[in-house]
Rosetta silent file (secondary structure, phi, psi, omega in degrees, C-alpha in Angstrom):
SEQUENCE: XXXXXXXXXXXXXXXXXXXXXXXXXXXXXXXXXXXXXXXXXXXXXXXXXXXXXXXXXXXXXXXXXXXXXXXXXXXXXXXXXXXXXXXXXXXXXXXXXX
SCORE:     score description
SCORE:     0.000 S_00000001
   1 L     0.000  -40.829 -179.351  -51.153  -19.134   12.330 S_00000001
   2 E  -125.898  169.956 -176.284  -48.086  -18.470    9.849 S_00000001
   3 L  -135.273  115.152  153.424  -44.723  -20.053    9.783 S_00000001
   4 L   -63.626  115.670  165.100  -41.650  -17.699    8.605 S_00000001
   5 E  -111.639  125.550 -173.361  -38.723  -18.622    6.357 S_00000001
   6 L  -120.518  149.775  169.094  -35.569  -16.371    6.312 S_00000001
   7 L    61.545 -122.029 -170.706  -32.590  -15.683    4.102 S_00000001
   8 L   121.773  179.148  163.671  -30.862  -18.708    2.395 S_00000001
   9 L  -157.894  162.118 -169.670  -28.399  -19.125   -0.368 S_00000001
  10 L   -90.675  -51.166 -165.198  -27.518  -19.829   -3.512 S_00000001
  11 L  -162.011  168.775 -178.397  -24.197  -20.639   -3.682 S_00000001
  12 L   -59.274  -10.919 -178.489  -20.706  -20.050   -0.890 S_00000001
  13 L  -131.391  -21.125  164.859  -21.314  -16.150   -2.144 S_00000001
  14 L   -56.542   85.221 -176.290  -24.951  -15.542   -3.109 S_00000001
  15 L   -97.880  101.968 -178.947  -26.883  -14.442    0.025 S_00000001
  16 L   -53.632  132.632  169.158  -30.766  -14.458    0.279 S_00000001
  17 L  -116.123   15.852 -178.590  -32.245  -11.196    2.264 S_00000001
  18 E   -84.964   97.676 -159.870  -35.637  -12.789    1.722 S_00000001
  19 E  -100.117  149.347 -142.838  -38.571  -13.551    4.394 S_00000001
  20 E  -170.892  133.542  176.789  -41.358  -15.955    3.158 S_00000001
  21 E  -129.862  159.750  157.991  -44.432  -16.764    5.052 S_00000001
  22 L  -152.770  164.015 -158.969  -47.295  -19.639    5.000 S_00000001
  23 E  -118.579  124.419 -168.628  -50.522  -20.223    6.781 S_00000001
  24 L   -86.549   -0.308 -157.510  -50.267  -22.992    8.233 S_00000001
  25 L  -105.256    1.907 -175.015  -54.107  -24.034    9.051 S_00000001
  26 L  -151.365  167.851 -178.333  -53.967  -24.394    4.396 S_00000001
  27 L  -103.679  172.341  170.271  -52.000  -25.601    2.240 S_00000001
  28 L   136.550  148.134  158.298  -50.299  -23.600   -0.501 S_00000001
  29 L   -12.675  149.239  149.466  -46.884  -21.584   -1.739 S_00000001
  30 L   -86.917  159.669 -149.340  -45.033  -19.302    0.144 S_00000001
  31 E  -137.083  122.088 -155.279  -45.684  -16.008    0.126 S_00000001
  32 E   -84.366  173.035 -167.554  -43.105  -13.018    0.512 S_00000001
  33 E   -94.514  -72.009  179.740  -42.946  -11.326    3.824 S_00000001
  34 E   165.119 -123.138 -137.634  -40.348   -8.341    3.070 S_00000001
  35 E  -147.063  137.245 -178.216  -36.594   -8.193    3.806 S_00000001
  36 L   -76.629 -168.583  162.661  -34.181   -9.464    6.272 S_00000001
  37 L   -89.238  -35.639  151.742  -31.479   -6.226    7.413 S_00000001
  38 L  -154.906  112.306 -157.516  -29.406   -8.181    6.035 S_00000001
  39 L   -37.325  109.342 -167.957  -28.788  -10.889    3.538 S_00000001
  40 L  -144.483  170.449  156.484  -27.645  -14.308    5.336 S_00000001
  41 E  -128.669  162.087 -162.384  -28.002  -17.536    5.660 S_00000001
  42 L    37.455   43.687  146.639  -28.564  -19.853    8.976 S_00000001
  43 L   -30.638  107.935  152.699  -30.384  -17.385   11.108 S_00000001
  44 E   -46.224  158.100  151.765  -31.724  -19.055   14.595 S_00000001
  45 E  -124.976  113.419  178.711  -35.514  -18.570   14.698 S_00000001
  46 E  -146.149 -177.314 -175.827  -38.114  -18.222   17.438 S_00000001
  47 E  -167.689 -179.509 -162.982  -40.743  -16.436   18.066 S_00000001
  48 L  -139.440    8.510  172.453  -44.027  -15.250   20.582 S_00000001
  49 L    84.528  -10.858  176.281  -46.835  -15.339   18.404 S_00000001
  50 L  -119.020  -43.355  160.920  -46.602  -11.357   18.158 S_00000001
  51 E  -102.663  129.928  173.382  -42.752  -11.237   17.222 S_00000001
  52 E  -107.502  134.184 -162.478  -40.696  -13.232   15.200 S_00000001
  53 E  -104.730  128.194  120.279  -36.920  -12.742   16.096 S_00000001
  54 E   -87.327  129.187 -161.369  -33.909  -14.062   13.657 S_00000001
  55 E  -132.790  151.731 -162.270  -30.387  -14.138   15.071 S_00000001
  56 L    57.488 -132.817  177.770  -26.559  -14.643   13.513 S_00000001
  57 L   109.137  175.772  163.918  -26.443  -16.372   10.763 S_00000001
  58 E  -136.895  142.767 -175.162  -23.417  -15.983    7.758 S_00000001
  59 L  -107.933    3.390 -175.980  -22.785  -13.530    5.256 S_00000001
  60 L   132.909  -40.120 -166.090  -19.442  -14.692    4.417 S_00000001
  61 L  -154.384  158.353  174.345  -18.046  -14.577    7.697 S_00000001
  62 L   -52.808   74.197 -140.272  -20.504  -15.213   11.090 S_00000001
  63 L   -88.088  166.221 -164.549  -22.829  -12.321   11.689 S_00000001
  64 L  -137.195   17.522 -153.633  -24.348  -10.959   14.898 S_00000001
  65 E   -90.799  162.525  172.038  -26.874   -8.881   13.685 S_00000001
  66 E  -146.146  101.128  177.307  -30.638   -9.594   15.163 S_00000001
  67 E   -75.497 -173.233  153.640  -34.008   -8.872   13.553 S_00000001
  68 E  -179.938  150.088  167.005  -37.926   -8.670   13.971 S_00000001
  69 E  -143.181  171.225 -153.548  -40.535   -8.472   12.758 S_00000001
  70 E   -91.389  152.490 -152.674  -44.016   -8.235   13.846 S_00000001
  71 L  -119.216  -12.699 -177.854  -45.550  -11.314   12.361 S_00000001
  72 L   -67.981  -28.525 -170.658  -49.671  -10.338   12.115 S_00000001
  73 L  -157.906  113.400 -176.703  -48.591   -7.669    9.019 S_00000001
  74 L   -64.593  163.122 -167.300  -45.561   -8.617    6.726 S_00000001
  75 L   162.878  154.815  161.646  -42.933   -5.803    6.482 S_00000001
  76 L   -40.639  148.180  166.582  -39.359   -5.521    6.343 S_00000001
  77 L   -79.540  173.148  146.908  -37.541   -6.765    9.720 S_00000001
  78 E  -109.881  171.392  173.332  -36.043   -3.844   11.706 S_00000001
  79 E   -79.016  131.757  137.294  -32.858   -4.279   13.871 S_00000001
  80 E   -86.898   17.873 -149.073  -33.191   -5.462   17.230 S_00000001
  81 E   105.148  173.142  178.194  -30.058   -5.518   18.690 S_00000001
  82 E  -137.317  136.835  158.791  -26.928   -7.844   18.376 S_00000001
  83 L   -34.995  130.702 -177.893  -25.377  -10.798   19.500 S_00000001
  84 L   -73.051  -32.752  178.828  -22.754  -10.838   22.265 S_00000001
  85 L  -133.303  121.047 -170.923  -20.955  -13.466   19.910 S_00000001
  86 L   -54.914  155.720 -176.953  -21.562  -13.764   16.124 S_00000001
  87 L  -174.974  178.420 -165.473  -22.923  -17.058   14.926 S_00000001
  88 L  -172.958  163.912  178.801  -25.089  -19.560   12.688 S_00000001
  89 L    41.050   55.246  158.533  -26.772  -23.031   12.306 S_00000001
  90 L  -154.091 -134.174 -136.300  -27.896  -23.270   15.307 S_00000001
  91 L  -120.892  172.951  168.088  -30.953  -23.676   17.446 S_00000001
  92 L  -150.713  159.723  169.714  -33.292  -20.702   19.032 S_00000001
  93 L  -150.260  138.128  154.103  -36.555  -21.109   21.620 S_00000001
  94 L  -147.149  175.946 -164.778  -38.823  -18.844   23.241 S_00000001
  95 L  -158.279 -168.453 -178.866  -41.649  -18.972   25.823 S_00000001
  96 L  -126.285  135.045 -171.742  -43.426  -17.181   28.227 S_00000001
  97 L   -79.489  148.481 -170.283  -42.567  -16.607   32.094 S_00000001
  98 L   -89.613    0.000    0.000  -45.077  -17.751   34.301 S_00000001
């Protein structure tokens, strides 16, 4: 139903901490969400239709930090844990076990 956009940047020092949502079944602006944990840019992204997860990403140097947030009611992410190796720009999936 919505599709989540995280962080971003401005410039090599200017780091977006900003989550953005849109409903994807209309058309129209984005809409804010709440707040990453921390400001980055090039976050993987997946999600389960109940959570949306963002992982790495850079801050200056590669980060390892990993949010969510529950995606049915915008809010701030919380932490979920961390990466065994920090990183960015790159790909994420998730699915369900059968």
């Amino acid at each position: 139903t919505y599709g989540l956009f995280n962080g971003g940047s401005t410039s090599s020092v200017n780091y977006s901490n900003v989550i953005q949502y849109i409903t994807i079944a209309s058309t129209g602006n984005a809409t804010d969400f709440g707040d990453l944990s921390v400001a980055r840019n090039g976050a993987y992204g997946c999600g389960d239709g109940t959570y949306g997860i963002f992982g790495g990403g850079y801050t200056g140097s590669h980060s390892n930090v990993v949010d969510r947030v529950t995606v049915a009611t915008t809010g701030n992410a919380t932490d979920h844990g961390d990466l065994t190796v920090a990183g960015g720009h790159a790909a994420a999936v998730s699915g369900n076990a059968s």
